[in-house]
DSSP file (Angstrom, degrees, kcal/mol; ACC not computed):
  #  RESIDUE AA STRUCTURE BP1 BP2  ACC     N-H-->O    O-->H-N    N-H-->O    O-->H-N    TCO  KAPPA ALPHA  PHI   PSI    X-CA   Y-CA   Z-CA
    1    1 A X     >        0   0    0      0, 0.0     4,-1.4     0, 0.0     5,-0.2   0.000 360.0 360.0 360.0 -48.4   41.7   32.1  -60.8
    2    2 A X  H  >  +     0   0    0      1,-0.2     4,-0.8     2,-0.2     5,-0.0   0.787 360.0  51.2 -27.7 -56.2   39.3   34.2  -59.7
    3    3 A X  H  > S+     0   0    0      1,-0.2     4,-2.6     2,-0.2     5,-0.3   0.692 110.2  48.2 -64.6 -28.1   37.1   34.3  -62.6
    4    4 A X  H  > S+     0   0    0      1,-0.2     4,-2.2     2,-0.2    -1,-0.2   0.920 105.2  58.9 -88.7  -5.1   36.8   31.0  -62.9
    5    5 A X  H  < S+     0   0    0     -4,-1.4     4,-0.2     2,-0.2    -1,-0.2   0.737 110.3  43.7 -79.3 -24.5   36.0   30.6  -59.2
    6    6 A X  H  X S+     0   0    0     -4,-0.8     4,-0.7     2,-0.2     5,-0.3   0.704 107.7  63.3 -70.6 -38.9   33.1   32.8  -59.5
    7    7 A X  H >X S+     0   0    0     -4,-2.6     3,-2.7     1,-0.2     4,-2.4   0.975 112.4  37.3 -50.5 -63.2   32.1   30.9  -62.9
    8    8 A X  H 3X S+     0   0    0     -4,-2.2     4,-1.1     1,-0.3     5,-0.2   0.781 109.9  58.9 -70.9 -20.6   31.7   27.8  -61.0
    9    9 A X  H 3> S+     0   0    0     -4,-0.2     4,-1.0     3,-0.2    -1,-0.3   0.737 109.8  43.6 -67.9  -1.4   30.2   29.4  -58.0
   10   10 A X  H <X S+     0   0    0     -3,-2.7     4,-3.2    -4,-0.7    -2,-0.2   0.668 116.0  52.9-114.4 -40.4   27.3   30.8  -60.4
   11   11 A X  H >X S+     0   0    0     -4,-2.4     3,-1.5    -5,-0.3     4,-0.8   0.870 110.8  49.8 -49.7 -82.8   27.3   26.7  -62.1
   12   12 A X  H 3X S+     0   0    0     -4,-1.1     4,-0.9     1,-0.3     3,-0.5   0.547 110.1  45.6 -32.0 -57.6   26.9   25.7  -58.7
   13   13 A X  H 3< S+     0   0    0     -4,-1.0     3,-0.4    -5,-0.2    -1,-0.3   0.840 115.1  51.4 -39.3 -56.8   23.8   28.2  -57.9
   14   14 A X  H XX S+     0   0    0     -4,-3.2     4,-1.9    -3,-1.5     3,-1.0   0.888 107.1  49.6 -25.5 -69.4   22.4   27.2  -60.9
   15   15 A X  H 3< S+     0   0    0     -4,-0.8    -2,-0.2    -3,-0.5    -1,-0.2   0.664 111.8  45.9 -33.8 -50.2   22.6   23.6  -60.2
   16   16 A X  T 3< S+     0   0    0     -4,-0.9    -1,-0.3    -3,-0.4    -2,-0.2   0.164 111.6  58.0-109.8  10.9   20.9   23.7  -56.4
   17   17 A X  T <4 S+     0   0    0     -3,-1.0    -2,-0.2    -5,-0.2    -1,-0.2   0.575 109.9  36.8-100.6 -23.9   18.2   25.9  -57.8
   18   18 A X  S  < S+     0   0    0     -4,-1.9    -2,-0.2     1,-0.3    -3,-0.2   0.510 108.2  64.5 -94.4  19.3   16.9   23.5  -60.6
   19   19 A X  S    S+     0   0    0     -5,-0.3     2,-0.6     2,-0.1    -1,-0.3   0.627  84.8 100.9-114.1  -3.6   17.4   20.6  -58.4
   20   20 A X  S    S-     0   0    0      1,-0.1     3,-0.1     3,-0.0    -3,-0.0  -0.635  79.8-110.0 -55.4 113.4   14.6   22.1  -55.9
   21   21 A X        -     0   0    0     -2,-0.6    37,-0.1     1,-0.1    -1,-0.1  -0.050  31.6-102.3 -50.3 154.3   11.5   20.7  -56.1
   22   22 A X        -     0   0    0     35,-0.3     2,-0.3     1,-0.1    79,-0.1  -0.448  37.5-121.0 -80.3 172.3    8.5   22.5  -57.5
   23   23 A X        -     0   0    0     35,-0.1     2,-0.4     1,-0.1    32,-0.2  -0.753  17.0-104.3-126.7 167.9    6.4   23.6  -55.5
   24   24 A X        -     0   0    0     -2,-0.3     2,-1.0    35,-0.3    32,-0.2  -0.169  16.7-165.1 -67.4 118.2    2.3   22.9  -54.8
   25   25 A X        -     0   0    0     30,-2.4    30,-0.2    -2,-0.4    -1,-0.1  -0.444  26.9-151.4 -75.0  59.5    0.1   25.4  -55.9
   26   26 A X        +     0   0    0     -2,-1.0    82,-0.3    28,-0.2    28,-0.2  -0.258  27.1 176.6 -71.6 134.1   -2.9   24.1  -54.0
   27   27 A X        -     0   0    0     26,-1.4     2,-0.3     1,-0.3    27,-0.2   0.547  51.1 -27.0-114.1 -20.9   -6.0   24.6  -55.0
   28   28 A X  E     -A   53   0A   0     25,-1.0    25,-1.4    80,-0.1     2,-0.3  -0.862  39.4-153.8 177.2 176.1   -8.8   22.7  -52.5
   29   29 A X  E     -A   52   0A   0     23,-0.3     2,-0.3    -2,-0.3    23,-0.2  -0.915  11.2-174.1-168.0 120.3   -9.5   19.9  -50.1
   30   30 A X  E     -A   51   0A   0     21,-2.9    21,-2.6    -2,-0.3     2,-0.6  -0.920  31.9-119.6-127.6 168.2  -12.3   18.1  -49.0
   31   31 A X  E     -A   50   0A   0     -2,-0.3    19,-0.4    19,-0.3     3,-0.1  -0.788  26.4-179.9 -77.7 106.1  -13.2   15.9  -47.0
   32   32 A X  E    S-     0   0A   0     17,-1.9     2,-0.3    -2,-0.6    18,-0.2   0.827  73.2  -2.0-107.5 -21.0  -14.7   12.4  -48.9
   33   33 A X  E     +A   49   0A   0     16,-1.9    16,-3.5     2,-0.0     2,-0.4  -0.944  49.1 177.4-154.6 147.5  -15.6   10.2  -45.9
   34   34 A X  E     +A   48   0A   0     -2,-0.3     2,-0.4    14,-0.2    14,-0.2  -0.962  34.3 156.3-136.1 115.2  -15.2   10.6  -42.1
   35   35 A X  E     -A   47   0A   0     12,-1.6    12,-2.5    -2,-0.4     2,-0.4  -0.958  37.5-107.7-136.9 147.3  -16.8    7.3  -40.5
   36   36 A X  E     -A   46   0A   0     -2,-0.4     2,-0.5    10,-0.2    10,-0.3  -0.697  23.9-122.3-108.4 167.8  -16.6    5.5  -37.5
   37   37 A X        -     0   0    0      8,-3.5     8,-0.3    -2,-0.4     2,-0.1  -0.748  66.4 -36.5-108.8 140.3  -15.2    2.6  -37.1
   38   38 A X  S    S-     0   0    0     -2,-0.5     2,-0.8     6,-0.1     5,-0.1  -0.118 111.3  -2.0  39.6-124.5  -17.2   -0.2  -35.7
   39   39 A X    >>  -     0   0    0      1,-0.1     3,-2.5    -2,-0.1     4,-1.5  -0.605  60.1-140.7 -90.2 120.0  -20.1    0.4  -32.8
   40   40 A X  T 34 S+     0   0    0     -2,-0.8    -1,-0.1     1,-0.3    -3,-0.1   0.771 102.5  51.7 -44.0 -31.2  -20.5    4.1  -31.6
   41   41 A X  T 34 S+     0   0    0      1,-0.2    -1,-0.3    -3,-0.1     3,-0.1   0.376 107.8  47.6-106.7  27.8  -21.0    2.9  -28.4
   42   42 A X  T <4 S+     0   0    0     -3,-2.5     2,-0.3     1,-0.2    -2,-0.2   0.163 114.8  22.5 -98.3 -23.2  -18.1    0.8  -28.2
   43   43 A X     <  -     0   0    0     -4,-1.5    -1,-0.2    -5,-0.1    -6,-0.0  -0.856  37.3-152.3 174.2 164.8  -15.5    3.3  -29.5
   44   44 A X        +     0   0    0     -2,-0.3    44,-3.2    -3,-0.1     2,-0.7   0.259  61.5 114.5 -85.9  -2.5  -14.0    6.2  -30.4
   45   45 A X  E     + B   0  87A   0     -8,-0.3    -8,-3.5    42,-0.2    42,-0.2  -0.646  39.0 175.3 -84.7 116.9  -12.0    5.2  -33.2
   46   46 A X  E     -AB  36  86A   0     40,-1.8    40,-3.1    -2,-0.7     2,-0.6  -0.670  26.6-128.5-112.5 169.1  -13.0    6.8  -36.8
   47   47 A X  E     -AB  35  85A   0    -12,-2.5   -12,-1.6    38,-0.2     2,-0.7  -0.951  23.9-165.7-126.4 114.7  -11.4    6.8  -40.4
   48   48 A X  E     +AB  34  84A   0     36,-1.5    36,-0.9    -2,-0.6     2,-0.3  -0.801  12.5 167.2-112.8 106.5  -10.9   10.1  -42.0
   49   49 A X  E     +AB  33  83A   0    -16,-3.5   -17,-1.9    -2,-0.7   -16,-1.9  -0.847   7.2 150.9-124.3 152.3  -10.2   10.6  -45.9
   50   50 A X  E     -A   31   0A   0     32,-1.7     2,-0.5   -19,-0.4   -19,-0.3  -0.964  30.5-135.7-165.3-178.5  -10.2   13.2  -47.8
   51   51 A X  E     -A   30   0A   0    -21,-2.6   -21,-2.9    -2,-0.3     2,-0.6  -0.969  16.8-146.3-151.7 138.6   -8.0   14.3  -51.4
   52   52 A X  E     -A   29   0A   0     28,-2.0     2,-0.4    -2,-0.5   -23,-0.3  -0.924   9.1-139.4-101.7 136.1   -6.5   18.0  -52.0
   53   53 A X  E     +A   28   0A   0    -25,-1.4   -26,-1.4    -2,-0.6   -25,-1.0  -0.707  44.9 137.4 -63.0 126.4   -6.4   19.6  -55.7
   54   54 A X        -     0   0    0     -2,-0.4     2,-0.2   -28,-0.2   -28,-0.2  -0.872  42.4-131.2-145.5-172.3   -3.1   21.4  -56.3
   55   55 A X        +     0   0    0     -2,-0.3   -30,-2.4   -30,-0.2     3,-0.1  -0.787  69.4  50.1-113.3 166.0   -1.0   21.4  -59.0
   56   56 A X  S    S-     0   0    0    -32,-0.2     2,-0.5    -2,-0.2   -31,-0.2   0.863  88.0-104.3  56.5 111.3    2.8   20.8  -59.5
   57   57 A X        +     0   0    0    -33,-0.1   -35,-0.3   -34,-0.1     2,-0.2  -0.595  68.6 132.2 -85.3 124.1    3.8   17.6  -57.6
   58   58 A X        -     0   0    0     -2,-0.5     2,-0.4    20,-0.1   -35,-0.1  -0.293  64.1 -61.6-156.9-178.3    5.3   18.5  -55.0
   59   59 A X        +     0   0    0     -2,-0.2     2,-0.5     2,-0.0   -35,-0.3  -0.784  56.2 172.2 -51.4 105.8    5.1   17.5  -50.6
   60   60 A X        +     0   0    0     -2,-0.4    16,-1.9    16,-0.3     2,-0.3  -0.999   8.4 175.7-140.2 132.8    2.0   18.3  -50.0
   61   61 A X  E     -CD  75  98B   0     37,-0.6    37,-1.4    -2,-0.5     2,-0.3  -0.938  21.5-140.0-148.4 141.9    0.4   17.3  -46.1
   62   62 A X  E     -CD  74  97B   0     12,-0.9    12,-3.5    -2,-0.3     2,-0.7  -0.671   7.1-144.0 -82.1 144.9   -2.8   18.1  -44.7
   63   63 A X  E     - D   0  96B   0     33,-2.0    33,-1.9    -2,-0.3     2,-0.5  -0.912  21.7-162.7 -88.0 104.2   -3.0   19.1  -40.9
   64   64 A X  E     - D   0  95B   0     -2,-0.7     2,-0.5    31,-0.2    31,-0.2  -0.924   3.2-162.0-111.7 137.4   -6.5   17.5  -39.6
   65   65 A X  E     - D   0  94B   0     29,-1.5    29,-3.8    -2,-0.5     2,-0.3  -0.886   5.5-165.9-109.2 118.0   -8.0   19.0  -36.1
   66   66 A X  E >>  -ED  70  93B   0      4,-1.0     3,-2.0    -2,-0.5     4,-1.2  -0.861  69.6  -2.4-108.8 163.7  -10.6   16.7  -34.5
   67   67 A X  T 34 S-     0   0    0     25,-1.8    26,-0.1    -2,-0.3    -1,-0.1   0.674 117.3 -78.7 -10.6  59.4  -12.7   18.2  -31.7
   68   68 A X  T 34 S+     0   0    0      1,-0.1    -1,-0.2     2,-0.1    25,-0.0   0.147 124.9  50.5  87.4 -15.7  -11.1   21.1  -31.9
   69   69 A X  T <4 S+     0   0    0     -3,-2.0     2,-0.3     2,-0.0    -2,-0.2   0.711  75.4  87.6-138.2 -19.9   -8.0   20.1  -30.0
   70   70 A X  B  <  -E   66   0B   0     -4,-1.2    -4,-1.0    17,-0.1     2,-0.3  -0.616  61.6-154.6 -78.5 147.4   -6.3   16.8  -31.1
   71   71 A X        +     0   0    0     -2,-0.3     2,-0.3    -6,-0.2    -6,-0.2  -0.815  17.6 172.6-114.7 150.8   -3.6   17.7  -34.2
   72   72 A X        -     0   0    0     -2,-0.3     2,-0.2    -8,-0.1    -8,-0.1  -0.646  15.7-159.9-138.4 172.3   -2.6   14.9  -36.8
   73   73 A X        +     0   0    0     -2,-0.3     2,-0.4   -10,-0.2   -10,-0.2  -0.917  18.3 179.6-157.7 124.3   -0.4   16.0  -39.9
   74   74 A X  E     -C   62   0B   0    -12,-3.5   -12,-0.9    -2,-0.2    10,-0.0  -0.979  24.1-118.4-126.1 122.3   -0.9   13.3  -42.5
   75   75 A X  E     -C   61   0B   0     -2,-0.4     2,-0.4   -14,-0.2     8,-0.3  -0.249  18.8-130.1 -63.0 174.6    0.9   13.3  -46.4
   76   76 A X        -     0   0    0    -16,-1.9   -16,-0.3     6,-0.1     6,-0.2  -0.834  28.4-120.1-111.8 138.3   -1.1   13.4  -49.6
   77   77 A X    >   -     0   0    0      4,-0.7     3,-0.8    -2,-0.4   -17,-0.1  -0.205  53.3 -75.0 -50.1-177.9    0.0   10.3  -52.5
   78   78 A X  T 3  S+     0   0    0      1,-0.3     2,-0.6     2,-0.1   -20,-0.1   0.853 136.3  52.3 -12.2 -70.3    1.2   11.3  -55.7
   79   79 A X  T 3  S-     0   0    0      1,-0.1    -1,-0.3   -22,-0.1     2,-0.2  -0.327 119.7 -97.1 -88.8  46.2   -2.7   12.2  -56.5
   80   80 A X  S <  S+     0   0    0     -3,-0.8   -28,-2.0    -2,-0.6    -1,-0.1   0.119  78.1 145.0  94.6 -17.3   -3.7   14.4  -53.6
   81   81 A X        +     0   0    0     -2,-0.2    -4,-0.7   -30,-0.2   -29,-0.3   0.158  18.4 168.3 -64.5-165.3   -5.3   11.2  -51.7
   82   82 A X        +     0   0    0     -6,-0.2   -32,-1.7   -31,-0.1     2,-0.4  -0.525  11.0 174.3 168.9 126.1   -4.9   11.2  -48.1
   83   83 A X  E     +B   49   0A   0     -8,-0.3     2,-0.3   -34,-0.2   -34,-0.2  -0.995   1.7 179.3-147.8 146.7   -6.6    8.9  -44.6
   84   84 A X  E     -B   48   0A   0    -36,-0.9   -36,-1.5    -2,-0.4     2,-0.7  -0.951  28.3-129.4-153.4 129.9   -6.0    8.9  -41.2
   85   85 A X  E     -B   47   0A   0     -2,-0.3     2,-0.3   -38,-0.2   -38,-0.2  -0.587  40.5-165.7 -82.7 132.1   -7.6    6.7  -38.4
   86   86 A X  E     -B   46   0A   0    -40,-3.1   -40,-1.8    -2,-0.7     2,-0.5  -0.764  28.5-131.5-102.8 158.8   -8.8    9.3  -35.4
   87   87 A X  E     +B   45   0A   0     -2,-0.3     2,-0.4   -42,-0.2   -42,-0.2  -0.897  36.9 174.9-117.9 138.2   -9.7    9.1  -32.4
   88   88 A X        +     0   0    0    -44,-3.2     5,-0.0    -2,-0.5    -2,-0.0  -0.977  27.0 179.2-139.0 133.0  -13.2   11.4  -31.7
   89   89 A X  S    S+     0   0    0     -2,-0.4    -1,-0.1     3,-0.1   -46,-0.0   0.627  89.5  30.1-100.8 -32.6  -15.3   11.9  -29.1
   90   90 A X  S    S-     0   0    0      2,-0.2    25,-1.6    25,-0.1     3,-0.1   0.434  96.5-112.5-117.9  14.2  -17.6   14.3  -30.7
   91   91 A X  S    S+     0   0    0      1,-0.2     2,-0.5    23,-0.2    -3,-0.0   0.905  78.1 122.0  86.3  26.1  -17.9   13.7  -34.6
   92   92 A X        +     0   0    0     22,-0.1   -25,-1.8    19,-0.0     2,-0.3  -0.911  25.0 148.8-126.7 152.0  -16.0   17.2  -35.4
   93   93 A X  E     -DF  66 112B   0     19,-0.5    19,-3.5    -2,-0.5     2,-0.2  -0.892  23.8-161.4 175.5 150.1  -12.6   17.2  -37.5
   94   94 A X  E     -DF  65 111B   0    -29,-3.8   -29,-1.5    -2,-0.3     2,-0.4  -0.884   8.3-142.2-138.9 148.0  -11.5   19.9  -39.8
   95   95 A X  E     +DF  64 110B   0     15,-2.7    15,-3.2    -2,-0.2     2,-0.4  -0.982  15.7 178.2-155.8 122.9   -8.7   19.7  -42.8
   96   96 A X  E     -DF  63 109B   0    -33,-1.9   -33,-2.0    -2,-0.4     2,-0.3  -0.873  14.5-155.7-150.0 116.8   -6.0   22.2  -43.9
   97   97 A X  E     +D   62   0B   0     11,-1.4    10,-1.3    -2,-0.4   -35,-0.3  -0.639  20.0 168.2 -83.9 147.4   -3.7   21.3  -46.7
   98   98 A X  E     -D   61   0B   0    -37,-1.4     2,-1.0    -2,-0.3   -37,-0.6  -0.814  35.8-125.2-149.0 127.9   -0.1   23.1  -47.0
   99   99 A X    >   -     0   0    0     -2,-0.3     3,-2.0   -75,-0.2     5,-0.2  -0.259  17.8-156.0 -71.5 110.3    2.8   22.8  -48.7
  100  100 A X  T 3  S+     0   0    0     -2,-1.0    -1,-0.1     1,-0.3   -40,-0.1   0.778  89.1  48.2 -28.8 -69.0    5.7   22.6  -46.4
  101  101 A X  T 3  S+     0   0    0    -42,-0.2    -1,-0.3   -79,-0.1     2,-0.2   0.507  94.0  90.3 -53.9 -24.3    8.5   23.8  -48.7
  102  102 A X  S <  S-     0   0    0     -3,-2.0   -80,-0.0     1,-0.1   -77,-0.0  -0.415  72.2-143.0 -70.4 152.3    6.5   26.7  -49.9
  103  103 A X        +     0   0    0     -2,-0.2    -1,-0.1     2,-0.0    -2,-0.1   0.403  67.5 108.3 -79.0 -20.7    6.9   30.0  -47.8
  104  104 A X  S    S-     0   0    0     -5,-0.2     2,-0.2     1,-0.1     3,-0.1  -0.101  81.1 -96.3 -85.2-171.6    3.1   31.0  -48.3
  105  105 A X        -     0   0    0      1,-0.2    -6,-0.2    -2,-0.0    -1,-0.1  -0.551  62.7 -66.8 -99.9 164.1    0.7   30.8  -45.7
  106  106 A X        -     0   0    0     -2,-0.2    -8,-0.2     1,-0.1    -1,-0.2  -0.012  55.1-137.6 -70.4 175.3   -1.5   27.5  -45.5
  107  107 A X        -     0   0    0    -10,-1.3    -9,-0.1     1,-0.3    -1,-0.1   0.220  45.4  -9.2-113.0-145.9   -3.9   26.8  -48.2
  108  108 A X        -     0   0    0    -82,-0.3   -11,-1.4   -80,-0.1     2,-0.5   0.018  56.4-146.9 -64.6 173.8   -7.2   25.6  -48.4
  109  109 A X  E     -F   96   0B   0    -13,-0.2     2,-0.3   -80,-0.0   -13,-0.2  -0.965  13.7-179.0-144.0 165.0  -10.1   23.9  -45.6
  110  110 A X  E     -F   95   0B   0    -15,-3.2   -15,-2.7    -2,-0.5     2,-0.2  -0.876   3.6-171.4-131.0 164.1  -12.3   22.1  -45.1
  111  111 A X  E     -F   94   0B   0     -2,-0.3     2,-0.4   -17,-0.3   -17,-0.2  -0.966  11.7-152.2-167.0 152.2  -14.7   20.9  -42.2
  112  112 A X  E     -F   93   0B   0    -19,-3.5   -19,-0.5    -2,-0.2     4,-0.1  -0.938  30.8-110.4-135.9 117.4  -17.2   18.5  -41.5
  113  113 A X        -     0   0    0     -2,-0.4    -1,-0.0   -21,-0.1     0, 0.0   0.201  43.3 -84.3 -48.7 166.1  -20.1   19.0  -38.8
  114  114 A X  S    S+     0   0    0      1,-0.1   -23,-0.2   -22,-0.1   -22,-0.1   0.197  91.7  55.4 -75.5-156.2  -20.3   17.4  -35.8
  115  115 A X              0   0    0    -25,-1.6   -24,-0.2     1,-0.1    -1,-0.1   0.936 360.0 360.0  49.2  77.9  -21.9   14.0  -35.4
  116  116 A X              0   0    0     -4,-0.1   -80,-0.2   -81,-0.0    -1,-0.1   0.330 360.0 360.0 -60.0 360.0  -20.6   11.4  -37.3
C-alpha cells in the first residue's frame, strides 16, 4: 500500500509540474508612443503604448511610473503589445516589464524624456 501510495504521489508531482506555465524569458521593452490626448492645456490625460520582446508565452505585465510617483501595472497580449491611458502633469513615464510567476528580479526598461 505503501508503494503504490508514493507511486502516485510522484504521478501527482509530475502532473502539477508540467501543468505550470512556462515562464517569460524577457528580453526588452520600449516604449512606441506616449501622446497626449487632446489640448495640452485642457488636460492631463495621455495614451501610453509600448510592446516587450520575451520569449515563452507566458503572463507577462509591465509596471509604468509617470512623473515619478503615480504606479499603473498593465498586461502585455499574446504578442508583447501593451497601452494604458495616464494621467501626467509633466510628460515623464518610465516602463519595466516582469514576469510575475518567475522568481527573478524585474526585467528590462525603458523611459521616455520629459515633455510630451
Amino acid at each position: 500500500m505503501n508503494t503504490v501510495m508514493q507511486q502516485w504521489g510522484i504521478v501527482m508531482g509530475a502532473a502539477l509540474m508540467l501543468a505550470q506555465p512556462a515562464l517569460a524569458e524577457l528580453k526588452s521593452v520600449e516604449i512606441t508612443s506616449f501622446r497626449q490626448a487632446g489640448n495640452r492645456q485642457h488636460t492631463t490625460m495621455a495614451e501610453l503604448c509600448g510592446k516587450v520582446h520575451f520569449e515563452n508565452e507566458s503572463l507577462v505585465l509591465v509596471d509604468v511610473t509617470v512623473d515619478r510617483s503615480v504606479r499603473y501595472s498593465v498586461p502585455t497580449d499574446a504578442e508583447g503589445r501593451f497601452c494604458v491611458a495616464v494621467d501626467t502633469r509633466y510628460g515623464q513615464a518610465s516602463v519595466t516589464a516582469r514576469a510575475p510567476l518567475s522568481s527573478a528580479s524585474p526585467g528590462p526598461t525603458a523611459s521616455v524624456p520629459a515633455n510630451l
